[in-house]
LOGUTOR-40124 format. One line per 3 residues: number of its first residue (from 1); for each residue x, y, z of C-alpha. Coordinates in nm, 4 decimals. Each point is the difference from the previous one (the first is absolute). Layout:
N
NUM) X Y Z ~ ...
REM end
This chain:
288
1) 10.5691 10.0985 11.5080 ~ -0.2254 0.1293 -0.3091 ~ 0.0351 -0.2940 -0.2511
4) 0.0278 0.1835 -0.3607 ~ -0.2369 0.1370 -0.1925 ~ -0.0113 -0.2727 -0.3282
7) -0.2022 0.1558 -0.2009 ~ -0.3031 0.2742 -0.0682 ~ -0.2909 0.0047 -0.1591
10) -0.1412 0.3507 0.0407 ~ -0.3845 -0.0589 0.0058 ~ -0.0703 0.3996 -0.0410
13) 0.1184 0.2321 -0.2910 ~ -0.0977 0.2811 -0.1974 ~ 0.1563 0.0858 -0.3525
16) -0.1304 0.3450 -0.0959 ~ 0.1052 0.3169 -0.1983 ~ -0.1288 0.3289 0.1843
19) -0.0214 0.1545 -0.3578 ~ -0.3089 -0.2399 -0.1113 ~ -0.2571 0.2382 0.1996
22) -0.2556 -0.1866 -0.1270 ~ 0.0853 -0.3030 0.1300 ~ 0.1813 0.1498 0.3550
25) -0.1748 0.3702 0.0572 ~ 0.1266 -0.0686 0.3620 ~ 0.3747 0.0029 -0.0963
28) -0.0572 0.2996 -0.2290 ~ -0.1313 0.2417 0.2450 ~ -0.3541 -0.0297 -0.1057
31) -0.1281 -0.1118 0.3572 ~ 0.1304 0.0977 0.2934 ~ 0.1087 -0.2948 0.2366
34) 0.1007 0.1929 0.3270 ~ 0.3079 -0.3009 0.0367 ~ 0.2816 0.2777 0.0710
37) 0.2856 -0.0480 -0.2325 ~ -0.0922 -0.1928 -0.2549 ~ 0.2774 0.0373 -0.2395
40) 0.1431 -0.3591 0.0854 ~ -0.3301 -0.1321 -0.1154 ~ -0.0804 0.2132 -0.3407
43) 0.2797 -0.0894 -0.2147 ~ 0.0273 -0.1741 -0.2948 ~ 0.0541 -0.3539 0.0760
46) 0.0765 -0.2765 -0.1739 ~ 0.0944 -0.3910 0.0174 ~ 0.3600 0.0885 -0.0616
49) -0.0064 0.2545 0.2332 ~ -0.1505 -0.1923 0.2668 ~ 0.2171 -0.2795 -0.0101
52) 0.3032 0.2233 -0.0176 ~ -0.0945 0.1403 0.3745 ~ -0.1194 -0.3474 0.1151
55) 0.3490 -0.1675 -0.1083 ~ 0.1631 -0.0757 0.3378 ~ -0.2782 -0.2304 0.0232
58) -0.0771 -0.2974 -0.1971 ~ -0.3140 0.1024 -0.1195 ~ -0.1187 -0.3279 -0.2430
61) -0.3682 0.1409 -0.0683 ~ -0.2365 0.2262 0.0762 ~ -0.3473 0.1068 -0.0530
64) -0.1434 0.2913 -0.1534 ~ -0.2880 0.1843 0.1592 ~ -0.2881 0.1962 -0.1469
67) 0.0826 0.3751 -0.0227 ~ -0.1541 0.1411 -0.2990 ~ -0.3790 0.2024 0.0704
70) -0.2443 -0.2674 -0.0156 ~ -0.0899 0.1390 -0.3410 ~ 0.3184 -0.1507 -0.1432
73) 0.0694 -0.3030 0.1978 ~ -0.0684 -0.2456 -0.2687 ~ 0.2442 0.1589 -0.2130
76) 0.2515 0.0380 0.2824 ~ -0.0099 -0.3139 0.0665 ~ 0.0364 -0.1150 -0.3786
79) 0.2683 0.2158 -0.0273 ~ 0.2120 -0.1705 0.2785 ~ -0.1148 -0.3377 -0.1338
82) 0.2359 0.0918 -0.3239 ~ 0.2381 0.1071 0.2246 ~ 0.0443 -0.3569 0.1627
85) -0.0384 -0.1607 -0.3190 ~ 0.2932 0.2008 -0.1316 ~ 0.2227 -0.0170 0.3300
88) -0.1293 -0.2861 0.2013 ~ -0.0948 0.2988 0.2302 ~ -0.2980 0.0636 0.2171
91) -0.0089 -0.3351 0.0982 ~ -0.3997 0.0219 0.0808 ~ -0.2072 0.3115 -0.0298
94) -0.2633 0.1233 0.2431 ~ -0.2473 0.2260 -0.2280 ~ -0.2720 0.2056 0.0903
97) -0.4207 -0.0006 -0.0099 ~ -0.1632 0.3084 0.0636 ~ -0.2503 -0.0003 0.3268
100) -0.2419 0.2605 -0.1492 ~ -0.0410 -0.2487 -0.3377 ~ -0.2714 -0.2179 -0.0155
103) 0.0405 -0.3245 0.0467 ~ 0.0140 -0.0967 -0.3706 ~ 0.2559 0.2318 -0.0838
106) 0.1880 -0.0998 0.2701 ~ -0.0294 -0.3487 -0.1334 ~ 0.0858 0.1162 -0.3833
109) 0.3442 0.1695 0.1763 ~ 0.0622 -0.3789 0.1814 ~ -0.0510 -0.1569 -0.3252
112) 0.2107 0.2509 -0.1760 ~ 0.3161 -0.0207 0.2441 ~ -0.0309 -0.3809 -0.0215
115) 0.1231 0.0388 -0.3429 ~ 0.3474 -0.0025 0.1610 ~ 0.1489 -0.3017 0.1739
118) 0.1864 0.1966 0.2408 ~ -0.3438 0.1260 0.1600 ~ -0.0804 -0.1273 0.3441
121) -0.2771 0.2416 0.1797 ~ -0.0851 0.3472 0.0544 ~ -0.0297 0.2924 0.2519
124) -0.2973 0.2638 -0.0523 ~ 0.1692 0.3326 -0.1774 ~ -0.2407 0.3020 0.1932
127) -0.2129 0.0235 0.3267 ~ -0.1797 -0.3447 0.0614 ~ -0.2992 0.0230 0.3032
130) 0.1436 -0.2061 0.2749 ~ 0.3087 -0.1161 -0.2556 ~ -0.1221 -0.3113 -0.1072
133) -0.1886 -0.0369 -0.3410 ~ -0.3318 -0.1183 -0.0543 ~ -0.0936 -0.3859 0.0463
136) -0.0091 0.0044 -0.3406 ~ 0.3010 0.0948 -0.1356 ~ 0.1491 -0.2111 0.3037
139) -0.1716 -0.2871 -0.1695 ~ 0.1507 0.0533 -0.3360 ~ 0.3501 0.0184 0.1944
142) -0.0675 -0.2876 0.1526 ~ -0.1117 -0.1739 -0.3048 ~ 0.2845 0.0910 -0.2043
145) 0.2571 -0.1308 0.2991 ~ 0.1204 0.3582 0.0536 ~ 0.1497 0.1920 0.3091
148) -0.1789 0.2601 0.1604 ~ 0.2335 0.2812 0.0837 ~ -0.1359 0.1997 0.2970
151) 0.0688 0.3537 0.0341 ~ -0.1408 0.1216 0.3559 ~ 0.1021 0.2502 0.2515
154) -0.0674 -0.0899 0.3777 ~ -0.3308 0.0993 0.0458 ~ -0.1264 -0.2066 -0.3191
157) 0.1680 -0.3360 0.1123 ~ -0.2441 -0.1577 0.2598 ~ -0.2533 0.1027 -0.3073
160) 0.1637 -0.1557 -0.2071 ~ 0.0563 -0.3287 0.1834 ~ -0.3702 -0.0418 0.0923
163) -0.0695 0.0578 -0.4118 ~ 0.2585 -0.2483 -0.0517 ~ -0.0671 -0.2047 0.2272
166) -0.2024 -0.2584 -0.2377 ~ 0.2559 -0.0316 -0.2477 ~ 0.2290 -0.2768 0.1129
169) 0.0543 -0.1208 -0.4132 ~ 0.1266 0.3367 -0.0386 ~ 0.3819 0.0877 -0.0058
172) 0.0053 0.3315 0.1942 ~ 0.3286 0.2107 0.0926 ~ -0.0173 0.2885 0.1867
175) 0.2096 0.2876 -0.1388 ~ 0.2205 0.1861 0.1897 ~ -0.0051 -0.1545 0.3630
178) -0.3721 0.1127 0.0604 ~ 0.1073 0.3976 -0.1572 ~ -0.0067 0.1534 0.3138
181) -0.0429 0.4008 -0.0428 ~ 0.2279 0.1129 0.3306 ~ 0.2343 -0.1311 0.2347
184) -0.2096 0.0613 0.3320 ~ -0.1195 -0.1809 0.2653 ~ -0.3942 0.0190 -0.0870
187) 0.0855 -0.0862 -0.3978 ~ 0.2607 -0.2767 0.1518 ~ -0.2825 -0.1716 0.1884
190) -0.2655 0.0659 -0.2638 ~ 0.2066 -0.1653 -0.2621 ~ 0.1195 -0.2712 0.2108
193) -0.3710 -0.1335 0.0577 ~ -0.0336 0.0191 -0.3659 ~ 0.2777 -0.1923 -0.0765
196) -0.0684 -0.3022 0.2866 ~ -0.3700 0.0099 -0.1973 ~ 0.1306 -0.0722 -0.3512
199) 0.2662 -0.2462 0.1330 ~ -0.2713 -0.1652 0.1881 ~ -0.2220 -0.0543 -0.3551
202) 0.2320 -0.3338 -0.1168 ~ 0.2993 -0.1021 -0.2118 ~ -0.1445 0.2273 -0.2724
205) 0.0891 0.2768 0.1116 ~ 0.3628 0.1575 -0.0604 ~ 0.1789 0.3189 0.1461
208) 0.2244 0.1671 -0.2221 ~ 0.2842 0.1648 0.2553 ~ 0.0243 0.3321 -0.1884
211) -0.0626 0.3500 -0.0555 ~ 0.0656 0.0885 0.3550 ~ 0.2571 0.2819 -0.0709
214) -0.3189 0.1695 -0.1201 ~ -0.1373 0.0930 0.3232 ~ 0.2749 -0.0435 0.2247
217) 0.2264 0.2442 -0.1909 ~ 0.3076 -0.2560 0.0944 ~ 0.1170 -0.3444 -0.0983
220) 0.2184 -0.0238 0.3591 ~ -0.0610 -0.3676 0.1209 ~ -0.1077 0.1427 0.3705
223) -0.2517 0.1981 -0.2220 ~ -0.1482 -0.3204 -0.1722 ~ 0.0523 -0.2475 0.2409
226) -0.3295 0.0002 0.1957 ~ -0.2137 0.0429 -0.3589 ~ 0.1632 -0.3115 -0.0988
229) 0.0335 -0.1779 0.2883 ~ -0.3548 -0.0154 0.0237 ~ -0.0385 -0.1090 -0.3939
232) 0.1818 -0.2341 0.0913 ~ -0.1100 -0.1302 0.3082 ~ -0.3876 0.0094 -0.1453
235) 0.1082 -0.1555 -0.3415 ~ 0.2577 -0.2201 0.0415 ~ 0.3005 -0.0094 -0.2323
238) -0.1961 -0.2740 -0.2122 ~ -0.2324 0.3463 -0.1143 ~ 0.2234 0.2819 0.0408
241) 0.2463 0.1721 -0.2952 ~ 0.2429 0.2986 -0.0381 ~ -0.0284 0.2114 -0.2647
244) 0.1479 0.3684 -0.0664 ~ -0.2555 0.1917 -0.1246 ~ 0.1896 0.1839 -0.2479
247) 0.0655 0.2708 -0.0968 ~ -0.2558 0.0833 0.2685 ~ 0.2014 -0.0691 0.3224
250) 0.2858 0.1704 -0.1544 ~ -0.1493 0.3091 0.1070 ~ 0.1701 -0.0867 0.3174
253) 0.2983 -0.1712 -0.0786 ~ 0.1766 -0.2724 -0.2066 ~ -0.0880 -0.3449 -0.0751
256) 0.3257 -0.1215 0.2067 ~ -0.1267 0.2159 0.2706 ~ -0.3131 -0.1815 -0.0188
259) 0.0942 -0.3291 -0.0867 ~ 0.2766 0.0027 0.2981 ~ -0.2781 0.0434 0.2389
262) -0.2487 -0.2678 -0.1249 ~ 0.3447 -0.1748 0.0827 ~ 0.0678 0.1123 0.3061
265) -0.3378 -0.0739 0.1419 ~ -0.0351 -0.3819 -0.1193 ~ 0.3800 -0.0692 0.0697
268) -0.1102 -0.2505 0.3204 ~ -0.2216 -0.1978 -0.2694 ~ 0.1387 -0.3234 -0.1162
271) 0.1210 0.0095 -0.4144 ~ -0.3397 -0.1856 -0.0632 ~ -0.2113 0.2610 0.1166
274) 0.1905 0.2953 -0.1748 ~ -0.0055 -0.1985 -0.3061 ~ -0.3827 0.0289 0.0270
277) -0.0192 0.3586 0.1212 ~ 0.2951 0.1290 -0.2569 ~ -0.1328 -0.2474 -0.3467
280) -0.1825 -0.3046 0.0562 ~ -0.3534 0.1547 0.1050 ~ 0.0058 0.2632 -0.2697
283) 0.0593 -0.2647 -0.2539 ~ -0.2731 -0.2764 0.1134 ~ -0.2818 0.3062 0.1010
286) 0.0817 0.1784 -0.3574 ~ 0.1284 -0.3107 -0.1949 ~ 0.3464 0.1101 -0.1580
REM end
């Protein structure tokens, strides 16, 4: 028997309003993302609105993730820095850095975002070769005692482990279980090699159980379970977390939906371990 769920700490959020084109072209029809439906995803929404359809869950904290065009990632994540200072909410902020930057303005937007207390790390906003930034701006991460998110599809995460591989002072996560593009056997197997690589790197690294509704066009628990079975039989529970990706996922269903299955899959894990996988980790890898 599942022992309950205490508490949540959703390590993956994005508060966005489609009507700032600027900031989201992607939401206001300006690129075309061939995801299907997308009208779960490109909607305005907001902290209220996010806890209102996460509410059968005791959701204590999350984190907000980079959305905004790389142009406008300082000032995204500024803007959600006021928001926690007026609410107490986004617990810790993941900003952005933009890959085809030098390396000193990607420094000057480090330095910026540090200006907030809630900021913890980054993920690159745009194409990055092989998904991993430069040494140097992995450096000034490092320096500054901030996470590296990693955004990577399947075929980028063996890459991305051997470019990687040297950073062991470096707090890495890996977004979205690895990203995989499709559920098929070839992509399975592809991405599973991938994963066992970047587990394989050290306590460092982190995967962030997420985003999977994405490719898999489902959040059923048969659908999921080998994707994070494997997470977690590479990582550990010690370096895994759940986190709901939205209003992404939502493309695809509800956060009880998705939440239910995260619970369905870990319910022969003792309370210590879901404690980790459902709060504990997100807090410690992202301090909040």
């Amino acid at each position: 028997m599942a022992t309950e769920i205490a508490r949540i700490v959703d390590a993956h959020v994005h508060l966005w309003d489609p009507a700032r084109a600027d900031w989201y072209p992607y939401l206001a029809g300006q690129q075309e993302l061939n995801m299907g439906d997308i009208s779960g995803m490109c909607r305005y929404f907001d902290q209220t609105i996010y806890f209102s359809e996460s509410a059968k869950w005791n959701v204590e904290k999350f984190v907000h993730v980079a959305a905004a065009s790389g142009a406008f990632s300082v000032a995204e994540t500024m803007e959600r820095d006021e928001l926690a200072r007026t609410t107490g909410h986004p617990d810790a902020i993941v900003g952005g850095i933009v890959p085809t930057e030098s390396v000193a303005d990607n420094v000057r937007m480090l330095d910026a975002q540090m200006a907030s207390p809630f900021f913890r790390g980054v993920r690159s906003m745009g194409a990055t070769p092989g998904a991993v930034p430069s040494p140097d701006v992995l450096r000034a991460l490092q320096e500054r005692s901030l996470v590296f998110d990693l955004m990577a599809h399947s075929d980028e995460l063996a890459g991305a482990a051997a470019s990687l591989a040297d950073w062991s002072d470096l707090t890495i996560v890996v977004e979205h279980a690895g990203w995989p593009r499709t559920d098929t056997k070839d992509e399975y197997e592809l991405w599973e090699a991938g994963i066992s690589a970047l587990a394989s790197l050290g306590r460092n690294v982190h995967c962030k159980l997420s985003g999977l509704a994405m490719p898999l066009h489902s959040m059923s628990a048969d659908v999921f379970k080998p994707w994070i079975g494997h997470c977690l039989e590479a990582f550990g529970a010690d370096r895994c977390m759940f986190a709901s990706n939205f209003p992404v996922d939502a493309m695809h269903g509800t956060f009880d939906d998705l939440y239910a299955t995260y619970d369905q899959l870990t319910a022969d894990l003792d309370a210590d371990a879901r404690e980790k996988l459902f709060a504990a980790n997100a807090e410690r890898v992202y301090r909040c």
